[in-house]
C-alpha positions in Angstrom: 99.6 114.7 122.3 98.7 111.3 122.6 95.6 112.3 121.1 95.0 108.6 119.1 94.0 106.8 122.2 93.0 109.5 124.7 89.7 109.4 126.2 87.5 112.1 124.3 86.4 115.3 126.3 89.9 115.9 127.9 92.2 114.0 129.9 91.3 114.6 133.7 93.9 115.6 136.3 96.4 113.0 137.6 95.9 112.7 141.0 97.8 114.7 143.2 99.6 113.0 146.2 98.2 113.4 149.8 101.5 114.8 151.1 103.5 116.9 148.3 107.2 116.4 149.4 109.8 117.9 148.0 111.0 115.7 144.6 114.6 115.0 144.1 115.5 112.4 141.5 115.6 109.0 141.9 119.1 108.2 139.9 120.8 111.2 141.8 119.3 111.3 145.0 122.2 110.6 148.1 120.7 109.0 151.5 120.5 111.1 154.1 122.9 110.8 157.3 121.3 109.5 160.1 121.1 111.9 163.1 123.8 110.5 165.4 122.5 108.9 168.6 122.7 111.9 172.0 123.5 108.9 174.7 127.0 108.0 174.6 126.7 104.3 175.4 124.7 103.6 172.0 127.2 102.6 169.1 127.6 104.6 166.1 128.5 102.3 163.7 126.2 100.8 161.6 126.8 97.8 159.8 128.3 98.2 156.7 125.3 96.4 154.2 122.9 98.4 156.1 122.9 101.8 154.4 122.8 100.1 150.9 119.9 97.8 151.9 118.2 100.7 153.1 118.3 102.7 150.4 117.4 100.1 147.6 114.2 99.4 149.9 113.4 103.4 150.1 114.4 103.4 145.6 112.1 100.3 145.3 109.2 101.9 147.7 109.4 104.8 146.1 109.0 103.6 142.4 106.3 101.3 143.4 104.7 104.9 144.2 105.2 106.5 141.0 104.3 103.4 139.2 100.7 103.7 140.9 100.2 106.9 140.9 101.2 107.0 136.8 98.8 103.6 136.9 96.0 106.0 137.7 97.1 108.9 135.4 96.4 106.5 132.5 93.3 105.1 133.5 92.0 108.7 133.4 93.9 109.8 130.5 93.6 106.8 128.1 90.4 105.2 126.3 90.3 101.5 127.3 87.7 100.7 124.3 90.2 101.7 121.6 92.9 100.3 123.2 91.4 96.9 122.2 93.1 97.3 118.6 95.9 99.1 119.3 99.1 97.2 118.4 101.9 96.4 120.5 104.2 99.3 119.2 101.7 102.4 119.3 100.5 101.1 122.9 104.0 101.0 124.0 104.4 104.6 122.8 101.5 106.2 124.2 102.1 105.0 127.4 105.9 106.3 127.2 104.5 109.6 125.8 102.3 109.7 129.3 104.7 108.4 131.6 107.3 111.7 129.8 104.8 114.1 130.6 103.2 113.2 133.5 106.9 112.6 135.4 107.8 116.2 133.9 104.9 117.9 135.4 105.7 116.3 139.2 109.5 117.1 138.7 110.4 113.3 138.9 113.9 112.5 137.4 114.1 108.7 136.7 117.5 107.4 134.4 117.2 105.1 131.3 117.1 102.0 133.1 114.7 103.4 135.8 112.8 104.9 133.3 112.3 101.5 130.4 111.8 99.4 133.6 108.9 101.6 134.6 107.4 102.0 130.8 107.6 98.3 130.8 105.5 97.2 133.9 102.9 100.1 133.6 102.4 98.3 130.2 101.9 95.0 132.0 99.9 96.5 134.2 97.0 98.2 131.7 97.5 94.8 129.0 98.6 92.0 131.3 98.8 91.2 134.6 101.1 93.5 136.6 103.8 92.0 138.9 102.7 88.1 137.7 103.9 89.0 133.7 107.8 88.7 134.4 107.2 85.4 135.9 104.8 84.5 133.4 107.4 85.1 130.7 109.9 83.2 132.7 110.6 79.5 131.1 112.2 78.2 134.1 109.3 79.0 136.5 106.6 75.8 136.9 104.7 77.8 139.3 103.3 80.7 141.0 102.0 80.9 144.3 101.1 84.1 145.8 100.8 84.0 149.2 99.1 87.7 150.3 100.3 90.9 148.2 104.3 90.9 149.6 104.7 87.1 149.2 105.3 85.2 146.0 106.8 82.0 145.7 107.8 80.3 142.2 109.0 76.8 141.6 112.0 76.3 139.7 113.3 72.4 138.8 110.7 71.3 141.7 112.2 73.7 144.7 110.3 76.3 146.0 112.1 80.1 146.5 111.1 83.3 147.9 111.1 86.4 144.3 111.6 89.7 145.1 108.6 90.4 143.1 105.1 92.0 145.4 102.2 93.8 144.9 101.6 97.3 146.2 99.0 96.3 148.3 96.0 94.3 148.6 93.5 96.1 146.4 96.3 96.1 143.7 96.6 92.2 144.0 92.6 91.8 143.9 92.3 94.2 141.4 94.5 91.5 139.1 92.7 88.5 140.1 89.8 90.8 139.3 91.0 91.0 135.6 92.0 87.9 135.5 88.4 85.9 136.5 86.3 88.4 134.8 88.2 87.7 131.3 86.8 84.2 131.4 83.2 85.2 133.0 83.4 84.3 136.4 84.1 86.5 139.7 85.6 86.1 142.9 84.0 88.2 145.9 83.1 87.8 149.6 79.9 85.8 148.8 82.3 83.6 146.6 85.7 83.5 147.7 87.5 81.5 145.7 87.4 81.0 141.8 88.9 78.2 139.7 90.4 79.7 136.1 92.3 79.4 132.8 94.6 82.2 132.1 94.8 82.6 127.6 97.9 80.6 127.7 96.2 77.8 129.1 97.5 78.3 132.8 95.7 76.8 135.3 94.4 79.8 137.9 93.2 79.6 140.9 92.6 81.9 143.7 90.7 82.6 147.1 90.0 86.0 148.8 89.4 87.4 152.6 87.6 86.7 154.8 88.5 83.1 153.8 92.1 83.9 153.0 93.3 85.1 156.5 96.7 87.2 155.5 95.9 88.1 151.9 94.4 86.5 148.9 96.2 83.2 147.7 97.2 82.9 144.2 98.3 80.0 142.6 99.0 79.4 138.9 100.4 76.7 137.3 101.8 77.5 134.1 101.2 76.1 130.8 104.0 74.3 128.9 104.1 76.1 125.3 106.6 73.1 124.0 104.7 69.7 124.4 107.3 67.1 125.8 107.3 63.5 124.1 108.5 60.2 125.3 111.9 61.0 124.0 112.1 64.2 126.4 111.2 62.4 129.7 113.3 59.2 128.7 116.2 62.1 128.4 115.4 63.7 131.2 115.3 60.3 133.3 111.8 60.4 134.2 111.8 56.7 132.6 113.9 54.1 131.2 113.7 53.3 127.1 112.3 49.4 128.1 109.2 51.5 130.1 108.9 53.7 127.1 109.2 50.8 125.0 106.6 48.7 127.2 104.4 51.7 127.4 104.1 52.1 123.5 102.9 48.6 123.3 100.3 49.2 126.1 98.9 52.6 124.6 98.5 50.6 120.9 97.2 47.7 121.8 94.2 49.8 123.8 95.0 48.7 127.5 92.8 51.0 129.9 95.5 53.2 131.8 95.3 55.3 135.1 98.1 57.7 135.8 98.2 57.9 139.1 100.4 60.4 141.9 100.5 63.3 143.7 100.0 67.2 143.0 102.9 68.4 141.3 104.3 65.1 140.0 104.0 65.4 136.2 100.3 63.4 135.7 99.4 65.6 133.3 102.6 65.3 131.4 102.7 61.8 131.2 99.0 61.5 130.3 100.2 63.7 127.2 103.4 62.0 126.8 101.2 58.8 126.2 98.9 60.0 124.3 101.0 60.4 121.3 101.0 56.9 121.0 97.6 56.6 120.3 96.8 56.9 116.0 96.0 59.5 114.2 92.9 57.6 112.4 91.4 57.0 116.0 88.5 59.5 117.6 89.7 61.2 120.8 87.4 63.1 123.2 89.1 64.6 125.9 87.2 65.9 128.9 88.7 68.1 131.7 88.2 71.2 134.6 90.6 73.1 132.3 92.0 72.2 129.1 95.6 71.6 129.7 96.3 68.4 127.5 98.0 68.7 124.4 96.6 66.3 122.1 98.6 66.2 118.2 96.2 63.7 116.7 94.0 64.8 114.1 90.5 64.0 115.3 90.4 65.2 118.4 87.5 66.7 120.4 87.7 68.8 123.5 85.1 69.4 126.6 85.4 71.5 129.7 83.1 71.4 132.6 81.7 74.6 133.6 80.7 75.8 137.5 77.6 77.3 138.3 76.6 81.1 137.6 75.8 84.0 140.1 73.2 82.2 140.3 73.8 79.1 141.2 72.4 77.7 137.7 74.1 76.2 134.4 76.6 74.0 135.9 77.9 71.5 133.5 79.8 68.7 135.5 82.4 66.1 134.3 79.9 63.4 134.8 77.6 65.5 131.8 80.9 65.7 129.8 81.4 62.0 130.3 77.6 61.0 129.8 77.7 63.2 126.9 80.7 61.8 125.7 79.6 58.1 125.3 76.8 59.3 122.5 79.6 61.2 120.0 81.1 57.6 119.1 84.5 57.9 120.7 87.1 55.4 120.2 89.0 56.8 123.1 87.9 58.5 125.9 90.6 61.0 128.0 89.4 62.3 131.3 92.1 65.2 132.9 91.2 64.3 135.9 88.8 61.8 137.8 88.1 62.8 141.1 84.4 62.5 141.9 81.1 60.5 140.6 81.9 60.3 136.8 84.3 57.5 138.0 81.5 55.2 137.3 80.5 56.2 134.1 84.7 55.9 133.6 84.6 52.6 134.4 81.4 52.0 132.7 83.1 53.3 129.2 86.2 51.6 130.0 84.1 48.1 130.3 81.5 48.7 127.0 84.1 49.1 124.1 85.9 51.9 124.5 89.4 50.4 125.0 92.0 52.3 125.3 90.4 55.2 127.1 92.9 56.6 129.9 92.5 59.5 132.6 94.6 60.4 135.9 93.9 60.3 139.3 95.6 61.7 142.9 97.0 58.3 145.0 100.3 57.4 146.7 100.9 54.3 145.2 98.9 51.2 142.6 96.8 49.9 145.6 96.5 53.2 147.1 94.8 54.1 143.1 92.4 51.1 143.3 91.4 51.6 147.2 90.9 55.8 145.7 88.7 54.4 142.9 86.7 51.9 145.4 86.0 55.3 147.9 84.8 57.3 144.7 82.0 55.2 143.7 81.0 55.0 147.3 80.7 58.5 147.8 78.9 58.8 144.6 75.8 57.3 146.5 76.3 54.1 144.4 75.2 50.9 146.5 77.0 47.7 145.3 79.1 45.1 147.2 82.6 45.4 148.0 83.1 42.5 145.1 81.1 44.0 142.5 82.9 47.1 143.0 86.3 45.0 142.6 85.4 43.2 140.0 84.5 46.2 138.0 87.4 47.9 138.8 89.3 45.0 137.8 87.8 44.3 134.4 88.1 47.8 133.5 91.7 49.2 134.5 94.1 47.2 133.2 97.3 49.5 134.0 98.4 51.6 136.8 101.4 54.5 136.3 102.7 55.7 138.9 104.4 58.9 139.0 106.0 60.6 141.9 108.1 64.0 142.7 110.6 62.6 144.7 112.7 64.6 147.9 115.2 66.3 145.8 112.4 67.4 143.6 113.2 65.4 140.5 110.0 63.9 138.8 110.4 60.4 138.2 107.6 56.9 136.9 108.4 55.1 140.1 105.8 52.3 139.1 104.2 50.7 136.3 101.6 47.8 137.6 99.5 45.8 135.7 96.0 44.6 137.2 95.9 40.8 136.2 92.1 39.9 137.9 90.3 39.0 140.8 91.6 36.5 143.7 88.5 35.9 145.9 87.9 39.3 147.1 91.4 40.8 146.4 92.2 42.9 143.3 95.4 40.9 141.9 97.9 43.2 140.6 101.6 42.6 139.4 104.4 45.1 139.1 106.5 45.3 136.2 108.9 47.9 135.9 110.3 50.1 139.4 112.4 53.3 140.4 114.8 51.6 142.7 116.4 54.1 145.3 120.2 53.7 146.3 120.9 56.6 148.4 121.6 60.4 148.6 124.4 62.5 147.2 126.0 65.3 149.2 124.0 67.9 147.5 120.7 66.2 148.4 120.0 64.2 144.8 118.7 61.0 144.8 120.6 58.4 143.2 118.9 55.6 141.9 117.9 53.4 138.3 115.1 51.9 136.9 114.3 48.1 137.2 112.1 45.7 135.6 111.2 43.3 138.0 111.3 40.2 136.7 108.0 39.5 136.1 106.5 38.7 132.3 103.7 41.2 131.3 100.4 39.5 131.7 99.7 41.5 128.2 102.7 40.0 126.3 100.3 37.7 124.4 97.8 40.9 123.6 100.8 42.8 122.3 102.6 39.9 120.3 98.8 39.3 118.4 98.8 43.1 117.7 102.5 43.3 116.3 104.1 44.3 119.4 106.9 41.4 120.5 108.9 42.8 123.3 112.3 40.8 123.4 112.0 39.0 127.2 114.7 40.9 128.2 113.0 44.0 128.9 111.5 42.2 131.8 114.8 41.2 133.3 116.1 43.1 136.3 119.0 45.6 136.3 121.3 45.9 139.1 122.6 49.0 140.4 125.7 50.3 138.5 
């Protein structure tokens, strides 16, 4: 039996539990009565959820032990090398086959449900990655964050909840993130706690390890949109008006410079893709990032990802290679995931020596907040200029600000879109264009509110009218609440 995939020499003895009780199946099995309390004043009566409770939380322990102790019985029995190109189907079968034989020797009695549930999460857990692969698979989950082996947390439409979803214990949780690190070539111990990673979906991965994680390792994956959202999806989904999208195609065309700037969580990357499909196919794009999460559709497209350093401390490729690198592969467009250290300056630097149009993202509250981020990079990356000089080449090389925010109720939404129109003395002069303009709260929490121009002409209208782009004047024209 299950001879096609079973390690050569003989299958070696399942491990045999420490304390052999007495089986009785799962799907039959009735509670026992609780011995009834000797002192008279105790009450008898338990509550009347209790029982129930209890005995789904003794079902659920107990097949979370026969799930690892089968775990183990086909890590001895099957051969991991030839597994490599097994399909789907025969894997699936020889694990059943296993699972048949191995419950049959140990007098275990599961049902059908029991028994496909169990077939289907040993398979995740040889192939995939155990407990994570039903949330993985799930299309409403945005996130995963793992918070020690009985705590995982997903977000669902930007609200956090508690899944009844855990890991047996902490060596089971390591032994994934384990699997997971080691598949891209990296690894994650007590010398190096934490581990930054893409999962093959695309996924961004990353996790930290005791003695640094205090309760239990933290996990926290942020999942990879298969299904690319365009302008059209956010404008229907209200994360911007049709004048911004509208105003926003113009920009993008006519090569203005464009931050996108927000929080964690507040759809940067998503608009920074969204965008990009404005830009045209016969234009070079090179896209540089920690891990390759945008979505570019245009033909010429070319793709970098900065690499940490080795074991030993060598063949670390930063962003600021990536960027420097960049520059010498005649680009027409330059796309940084994320700018968040000393390649700002070469940024800059690109955006000022004619590569218009060249856009990236970075983490700020607000358009000033952005510039004043952008003013503290370049100091701390040991560059000596003067406060003006620093303006003025922020100035003359951004020429938009996006804002995007993830607001209370945990809608995402383009609260800002500001235009940088030059220097004042030492000031950066900036005008905003188009708003989110709050109203109040419903009942159930959701913010109500529209978007607004705000009266103000684009400093750009000029550019875009000489490039074939006349917005009609009364995009810029405010709109009051309805």
């Amino acid at each position: 039996m299950f001879s096609k995939y079973k390690k050569p020499g003989g299958a070696a003895p399942a491990p045999k539990q420490e304390k052999p009780a007495t089986v009785t199946p799962i799907a039959t099995a009735a509670p026992k009565a609780a011995p009834q309390p000797v002192a008279s004043m105790r009450r008898v009566a338990a509550p009347a959820m209790a029982a129930p409770l209890d005995r789904d939380l003794k079902r659920k322990q107990r097949m979370s032990d026969i799930k690892l102790e089968l775990h183990r019985a086909l890590l001895d029995n099957l051969n991991l090398s030839a597994l490599e190109h097994a399909s789907e189907q025969d894997l699936r079968q020889e694990i059943n086959a296993i699972a048949v034989e191995i419950l049959a020797e140990k007098g275990i009695v599961l049902n059908r449900e029991d028994r496909m549930t169990l077939n289907s999460e040993l398979y995740d857990e040889v192939t995939g990655l155990g407990p994570l692969e039903t949330l993985l698979k799930d299309e409403t989950v945005n996130d995963i964050l793992v918070n020690g082996p009985q705590q995982i947390f997903v977000e669902r439409g930007g609200k956090l909840e508690l899944t009844d979803v855990t890991f047996k214990d902490e060596r089971h949780l390591l032994r994934i993130i384990d699997k997971i690190v080691s598949a891209v070539g990296r690894r994650v111990d007590e010398s190096n706690p934490y581990v930054d990673a893409r999962l093959k979906d695309g996924s961004r991965f990353n996790a930290m390890v005791p003695p640094v994680a205090v309760d239990g390792s933290l996990v926290s994956i942020r999942k990879f949109k298969k299904d690319k959202l365009g302008i059209d999806d956010l404008v229907a989904f209200g994360a911007f008006s049709e004048e911004m999208a509208a105003y926003l195609q113009a920009a993008v065309a006519t090569r203005l410079n464009i931050i996108v700037s927000g929080g964690t969580g507040s759809g940067k990357t998503t608009t920074l893709n969204a965008l990009s499909s404005f830009i045209d196919n016969s234009e070079r794009i090179l896209t540089i990032e920690d891990t390759a999460e945008l979505q570019l559709q245009q033909t010429h497209v070319g793709r970098m990802e900065s690499r940490p350093p080795n074991v030993e401390g060598k063949g670390e490729v930063s962003p600021r290679d990536c960027l420097k690198n960049a520059l010498r592969m005649r680009p027409d467009r330059i796309i940084v995931g994320e700018t968040r250290g000393e390649e700002v300056i070469d940024m800059l630097q690109a955006m000022n020596t004619g590569h218009d149009g060249s856009m990236t993202t970075i983490h700020a509250n607000s358009a000033r907040d952005g510039v004043s981020r952008l003013e503290n990079m370049i100091a701390m990356a040991g560059i000596e200029m003067p406060l003006k000089a620093v303006r003025s080449q922020i100035s003359s090389a951004v020429n938009l600000i996006v804002q995007a925010s993830r607001l209370q109720d945990g809608s995402r939404r383009m609260t800002s879109i500001t235009e940088i129109t030059g220097m004042e003395g030492d000031v950066i002069s900036m005008q905003e264009i188009f708003r989110y303009q709050r109203v109040g709260l419903t009942p159930e929490n959701k913010i109500i509110g529209h978007f607004t121009a705000t009266g103000v002409r684009s400093h750009f209208a000029e550019r875009f009218r000489m490039w074939g782009y006349d917005l009609p004047s009364s995009i810029y024209e405010p709109v009051a609440a309805q």
